[in-house]
C-alpha positions in Angstrom: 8.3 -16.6 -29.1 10.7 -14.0 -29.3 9.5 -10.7 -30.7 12.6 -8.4 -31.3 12.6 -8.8 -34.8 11.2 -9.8 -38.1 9.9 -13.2 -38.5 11.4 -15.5 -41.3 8.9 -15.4 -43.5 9.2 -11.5 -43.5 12.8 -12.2 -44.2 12.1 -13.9 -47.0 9.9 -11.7 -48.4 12.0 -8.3 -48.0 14.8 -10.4 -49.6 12.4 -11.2 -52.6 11.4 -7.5 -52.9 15.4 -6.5 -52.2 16.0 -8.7 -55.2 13.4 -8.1 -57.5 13.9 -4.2 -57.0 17.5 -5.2 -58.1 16.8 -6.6 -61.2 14.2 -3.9 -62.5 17.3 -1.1 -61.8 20.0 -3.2 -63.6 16.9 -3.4 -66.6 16.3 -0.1 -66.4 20.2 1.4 -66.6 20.7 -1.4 -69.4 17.5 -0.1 -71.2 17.5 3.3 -71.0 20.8 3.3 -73.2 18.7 1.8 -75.9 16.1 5.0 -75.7 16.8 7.9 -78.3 12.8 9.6 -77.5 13.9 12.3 -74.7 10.7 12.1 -72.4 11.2 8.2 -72.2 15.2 8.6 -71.8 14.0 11.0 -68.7 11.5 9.1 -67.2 13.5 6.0 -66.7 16.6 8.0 -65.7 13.7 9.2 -62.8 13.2 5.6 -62.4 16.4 4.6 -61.4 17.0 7.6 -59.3 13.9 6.4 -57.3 14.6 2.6 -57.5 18.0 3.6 -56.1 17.0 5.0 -53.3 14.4 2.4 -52.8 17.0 -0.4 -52.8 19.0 1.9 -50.1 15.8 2.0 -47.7 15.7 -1.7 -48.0 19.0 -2.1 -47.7 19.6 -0.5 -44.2 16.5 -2.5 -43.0 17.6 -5.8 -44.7 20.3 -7.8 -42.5 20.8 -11.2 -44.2 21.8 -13.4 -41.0 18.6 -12.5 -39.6 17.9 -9.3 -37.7 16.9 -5.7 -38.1 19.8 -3.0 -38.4 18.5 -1.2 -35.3 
């Protein structure tokens, strides 16, 4: 078995977190223009910030035909 990269299951599974991540941030930005109480306005402004970059770190490991970036 060839062990260069991820297997398929492992695929699967950083496209599910890739995905899921997505969905919180596009809740989050839609939210957060909802929230008049400063400290909550702030904190999910953080969150997407750190969500962001999350989907970023996934992003450059994620390759959807298969493989790693290397």
């Amino acid at each position: 078995m060839d062990n260069n990269g991820p297997a398929y299951h492992e695929m699967m599974e950083l496209h599910e977190i890739l995905n899921f991540k997505t969905l919180c941030l596009v809740k989050s930005k839609m939210m957060s223009g909802l929230v008049f109480d400063q400290d909550l306005k702030a904190l999910m402004e953080k969150d997407v910030k750190q969500t962001t970059a999350a989907i970023q770190d996934l992003q450059s490991v994620y390759k959807p035909n298969g493989g790693i970036v290397h």
